[in-house]
C-alpha positions in Angstrom: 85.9 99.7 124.5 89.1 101.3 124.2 91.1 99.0 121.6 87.5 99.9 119.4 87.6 103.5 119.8 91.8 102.5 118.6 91.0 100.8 116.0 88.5 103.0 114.7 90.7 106.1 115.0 93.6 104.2 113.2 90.9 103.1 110.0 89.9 106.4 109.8 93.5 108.0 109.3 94.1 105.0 106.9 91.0 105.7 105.0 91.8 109.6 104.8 95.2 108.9 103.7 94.6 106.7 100.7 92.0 109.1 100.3 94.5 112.0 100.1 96.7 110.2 97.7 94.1 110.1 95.1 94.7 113.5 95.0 97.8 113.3 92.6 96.2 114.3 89.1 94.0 117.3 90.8 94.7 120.7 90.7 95.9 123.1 93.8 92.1 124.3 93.9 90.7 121.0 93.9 93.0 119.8 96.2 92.6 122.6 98.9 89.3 122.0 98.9 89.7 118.4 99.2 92.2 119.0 102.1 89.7 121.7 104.0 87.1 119.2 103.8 88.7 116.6 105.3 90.1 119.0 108.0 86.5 120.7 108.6 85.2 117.2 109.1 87.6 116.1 112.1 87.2 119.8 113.8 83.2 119.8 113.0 83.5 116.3 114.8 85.8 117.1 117.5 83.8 120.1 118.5 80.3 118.5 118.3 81.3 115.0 120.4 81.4 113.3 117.2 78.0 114.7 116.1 77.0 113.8 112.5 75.7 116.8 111.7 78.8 118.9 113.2 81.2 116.6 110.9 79.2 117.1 107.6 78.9 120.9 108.7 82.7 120.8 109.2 83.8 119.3 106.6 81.2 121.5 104.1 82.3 124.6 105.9 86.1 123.3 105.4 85.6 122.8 101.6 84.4 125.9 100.8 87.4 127.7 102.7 89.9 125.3 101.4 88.3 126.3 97.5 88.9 130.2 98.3 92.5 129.6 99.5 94.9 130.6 96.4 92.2 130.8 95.1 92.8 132.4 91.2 92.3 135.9 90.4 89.2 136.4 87.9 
């Protein structure tokens, strides 16, 4: 059970990585809210015991601070 819970762990990273490297062409906004996201979603998880709800209410949470970071004056 533990080498699954490994190699699940290490295809996530993987997954969020690659993801994260799509990120080349986007702008600092975009990418800030791309970043909180991803963030919001582990700390929504880890908080919750891997809840589904607590990740997609992480990681919705983490967008929206990750778009009002640097976020350009009007």
């Amino acid at each position: 059970m533990k080498n699954v819970k490994q190699l699940v762990s290490t295809a996530a990273i993987l997954a969020a990585t690659l993801g994260l490297s799509a990120c080349a062409g986007m702008s600092n906004q975009d990418r800030n809210t791309a970043v909180g996201a991803g963030v919001g979603a582990v700390a929504g998880s880890v908080l919750t015991g891997g809840s589904a709800i607590g990740t997609v209410g992480g990681a919705a949470v983490g967008g929206v601070i990750g778009n009002q970071v640097n976020k350009p004056p009007r």
